[in-house]
N, C-alpha and C positions, 0 to 999 in steps of 0.2 A: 724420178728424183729419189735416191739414196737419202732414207732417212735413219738421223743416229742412233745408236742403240749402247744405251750407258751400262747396260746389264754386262756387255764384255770388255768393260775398262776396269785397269789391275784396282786388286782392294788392296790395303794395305796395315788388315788387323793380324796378316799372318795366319787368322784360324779359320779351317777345313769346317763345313758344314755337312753333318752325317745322313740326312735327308730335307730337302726342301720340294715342296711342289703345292698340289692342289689337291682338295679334298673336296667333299661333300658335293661331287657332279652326280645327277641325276638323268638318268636316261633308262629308256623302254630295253629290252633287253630277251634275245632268248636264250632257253637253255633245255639240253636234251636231255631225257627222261629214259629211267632203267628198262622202262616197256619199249625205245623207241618213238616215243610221241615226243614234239614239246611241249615246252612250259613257258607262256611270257608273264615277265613280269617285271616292275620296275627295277633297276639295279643302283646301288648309291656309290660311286667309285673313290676311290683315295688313288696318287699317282704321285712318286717322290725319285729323285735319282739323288745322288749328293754332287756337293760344289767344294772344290778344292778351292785353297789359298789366294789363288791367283785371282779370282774373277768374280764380281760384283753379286748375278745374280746369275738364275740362269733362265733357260725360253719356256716359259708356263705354257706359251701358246703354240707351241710344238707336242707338248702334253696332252692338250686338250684337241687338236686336231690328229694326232695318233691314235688318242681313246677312239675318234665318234668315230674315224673311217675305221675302225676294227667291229666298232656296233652293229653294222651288215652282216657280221657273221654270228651265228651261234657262242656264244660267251662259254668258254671252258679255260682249262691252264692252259693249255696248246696256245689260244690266244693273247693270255697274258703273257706269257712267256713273248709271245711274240711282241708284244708292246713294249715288253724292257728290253730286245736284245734293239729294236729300231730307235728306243731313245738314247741310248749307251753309242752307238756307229751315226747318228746322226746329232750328235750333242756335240754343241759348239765349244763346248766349254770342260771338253777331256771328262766325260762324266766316269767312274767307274763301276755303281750300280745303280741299279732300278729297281721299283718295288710298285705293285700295281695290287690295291685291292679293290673288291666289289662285295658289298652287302645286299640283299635281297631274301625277301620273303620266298618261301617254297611252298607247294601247298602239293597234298596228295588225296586224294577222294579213299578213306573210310567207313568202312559201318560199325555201330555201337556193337556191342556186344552179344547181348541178348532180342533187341528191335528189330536191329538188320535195319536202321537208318542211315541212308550213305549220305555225307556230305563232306567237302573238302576241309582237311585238317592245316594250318598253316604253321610253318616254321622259320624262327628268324635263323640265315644260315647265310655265310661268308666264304668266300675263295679268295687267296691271298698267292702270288708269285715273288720270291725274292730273285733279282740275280747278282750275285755278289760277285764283281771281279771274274764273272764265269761260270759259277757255281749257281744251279737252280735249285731252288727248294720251293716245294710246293704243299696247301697248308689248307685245308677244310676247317671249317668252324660249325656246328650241327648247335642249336640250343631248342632241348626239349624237353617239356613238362612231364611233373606225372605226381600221385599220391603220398603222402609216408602219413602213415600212425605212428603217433608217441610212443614207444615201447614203454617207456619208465609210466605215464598216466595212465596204457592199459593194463599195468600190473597193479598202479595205486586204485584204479574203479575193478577188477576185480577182488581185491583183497577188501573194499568196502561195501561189495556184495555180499564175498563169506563173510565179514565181522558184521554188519549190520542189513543186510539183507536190502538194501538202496540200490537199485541200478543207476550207471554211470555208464561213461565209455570215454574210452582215449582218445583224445584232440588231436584233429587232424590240420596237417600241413600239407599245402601247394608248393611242390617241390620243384625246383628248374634247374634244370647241370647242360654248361656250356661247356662243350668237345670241343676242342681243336686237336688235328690231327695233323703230322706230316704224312705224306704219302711220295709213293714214287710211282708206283702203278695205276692205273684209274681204279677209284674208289666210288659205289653212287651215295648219294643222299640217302637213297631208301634204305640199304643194307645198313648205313649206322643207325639210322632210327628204329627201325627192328630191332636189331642185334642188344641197343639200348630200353627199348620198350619193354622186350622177350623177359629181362634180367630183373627189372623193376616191381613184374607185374601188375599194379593198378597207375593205370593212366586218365587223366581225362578223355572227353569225345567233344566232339560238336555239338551231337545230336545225345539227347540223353531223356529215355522216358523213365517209368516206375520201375520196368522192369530190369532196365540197365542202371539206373541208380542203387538198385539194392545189391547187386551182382559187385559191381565198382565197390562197395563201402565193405563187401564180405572180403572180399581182396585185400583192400589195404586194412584191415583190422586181422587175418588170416598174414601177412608178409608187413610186419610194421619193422619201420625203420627210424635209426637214427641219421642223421646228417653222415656221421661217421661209415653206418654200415653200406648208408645209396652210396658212398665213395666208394669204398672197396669192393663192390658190387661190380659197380659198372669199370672201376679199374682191373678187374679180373676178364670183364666179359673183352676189354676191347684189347687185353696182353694175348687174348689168344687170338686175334686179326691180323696172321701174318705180313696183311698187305700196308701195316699202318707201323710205320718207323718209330715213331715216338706221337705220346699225345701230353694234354694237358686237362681234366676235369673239374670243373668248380661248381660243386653245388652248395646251392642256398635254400634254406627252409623257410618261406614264407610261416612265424610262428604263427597262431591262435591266441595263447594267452601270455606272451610275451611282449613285448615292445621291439626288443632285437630280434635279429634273423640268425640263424645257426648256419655258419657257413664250413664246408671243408676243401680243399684241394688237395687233387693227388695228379698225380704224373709219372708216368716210367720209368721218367732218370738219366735220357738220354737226353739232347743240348736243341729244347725246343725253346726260341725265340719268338 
């Protein structure tokens, strides 16, 4: 028995809809690793084509059954790529692009500094496929922590050392800059985190005894930073990554003795969506 489906009966508001689908799917997930091993772990998908003029809605359940038989394979662009161009040739309803993302935790086994305690470090980190009319663009998202010292309050506690002989020290901030990248080449996870961590120098750890507590606070008091300068820091470190077309960085200053957060953004300049 042929049953109706209202989704491809004409609409009649006249207006094109620039992405419609489904979001917030959750599913188990691999993904390969710059050593060659993998990595499971949960993945959270978002999955949109657009709908033109003509037609009501479109098949979510095309969507969702594209995603999960593509879930047997290793999750990379390759396979997103391949989820937009099968809903674009099998869409009932003349789609002309797709767009598939997936959110998911990364995690990679570190040691602290000084201890040499390993344990796994986790990262919230995003893969993003657009296909527009034919056109792929492909888009990493990396967000990773690390320290800043106040510059301005360790210049006011040491000047209240030489005027009054008071020891003090400059407040420190938990600092977080979410990357997003375009790429066109393969790019891994680890190589932006380094390349990011390397520039920063103090970062948090996992695992943190005495001896890496006091190492970690010589760092970020030795490299303190403004909101300002973690931007052009790491905006420097990732204009030299030829393999990264354009990016977009935003970091946020978790304050200490502020109420607000000190935010900056910086980007390349080239047309990241």
């Amino acid at each position: 028995m042929k049953l109706p489906t209202y989704r491809n009966e004409d609409d009649d508001t006249g207006l094109p809809i620039q992405k419609v689908g489904i979001r917030g799917v959750r599913a188990p997930i691999k993904l390969n690793t710059k050593e060659g091993g993998t990595v499971n772990v949960v993945g959270t998908f978002s999955v949109y084509c657009d709908l033109s003029e003509a037609f009501k809605g479109v098949s979510m359940s095309l969507m969702q059954r594209r995603l999960f038989e593509s879930l047997a394979k290793h999750v990379s662009t390759e396979v997103l790529i391949d989820i937009t161009q099968q809903l674009i040739e099998e869409s009932e309803h003349q789609a002309k692009s797709a767009y598939v993302k997936v959110k998911f935790p990364y995690y990679i086994h570190v040691k602290s500094p000084k201890s040499n305690k390993e344990a796994p470090k986790v990262y919230d980190c995003a893969l993003e496929v657009t296909n527009i009319e034919g056109k792929i663009r492909k888009y990493l998202t990396v967000t990773i922590q690390y320290i800043a010292t106040c510059p301005c309050s360790l210049e006011l506690a040491r000047h209240l050392y030489r005027t009054t002989g008071k020891e003090s020290g400059g407040h420190q901030q938990r600092g977080k800059v979410e990357i997003t990248i375009e790429f066109d080449k393969r790019v891994w996870i680890e190589d932006i985190i380094q390349q990011i961590e390397t520039s920063i120098k103090a970062i948090p750890y996992p695992i943190v005894r005495k001896e890496d507590e006091q190492h970690i606070c010589y760092l970020a008091r030795k490299y303190p930073l403004f909101v300002e300068e973690a931007s052009r820091q790491i905006g420097l470190s990732l204009s030299t990554n030829e393999d990264i077309l354009d990016f977009v960085a935003v970091c946020n200053h978790e304050e200490s003795i502020h109420q607000s957060n000190a935010v900056a953004v910086i980007r390349k300049g080239a047309d990241l969506q």
